[in-house]
C-alpha positions, 0 to 999 in steps of 0.5 A: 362620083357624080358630083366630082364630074359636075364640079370639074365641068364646071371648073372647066367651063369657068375657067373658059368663060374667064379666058374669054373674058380677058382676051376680050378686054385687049383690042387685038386690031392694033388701033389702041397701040401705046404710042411714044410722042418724041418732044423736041427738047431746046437745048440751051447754047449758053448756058 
């Protein structure tokens, strides 16, 4: 019964450590946003 104990804490504090990891690896301040860049296209007149 011990043992079960120390393997759920340690689940639990993995899977912490994980979640934290992956929030983390985003830029949350919006500076990194992808960003859309419009071309103008020529259209041809005759053709």
């Amino acid at each position: 019964m011990k043992t079960k104990k120390y393997v759920i804490a340690i689940a639990i504090f993995g899977g912490m450590l994980f979640l934290a990891n992956a929030a983390n690896s985003f830029e949350q301040n919006g500076e990194q946003t992808a960003k859309i860049e419009k071309k103008l296209r020529k259209i041809p007149t005759k053709g």
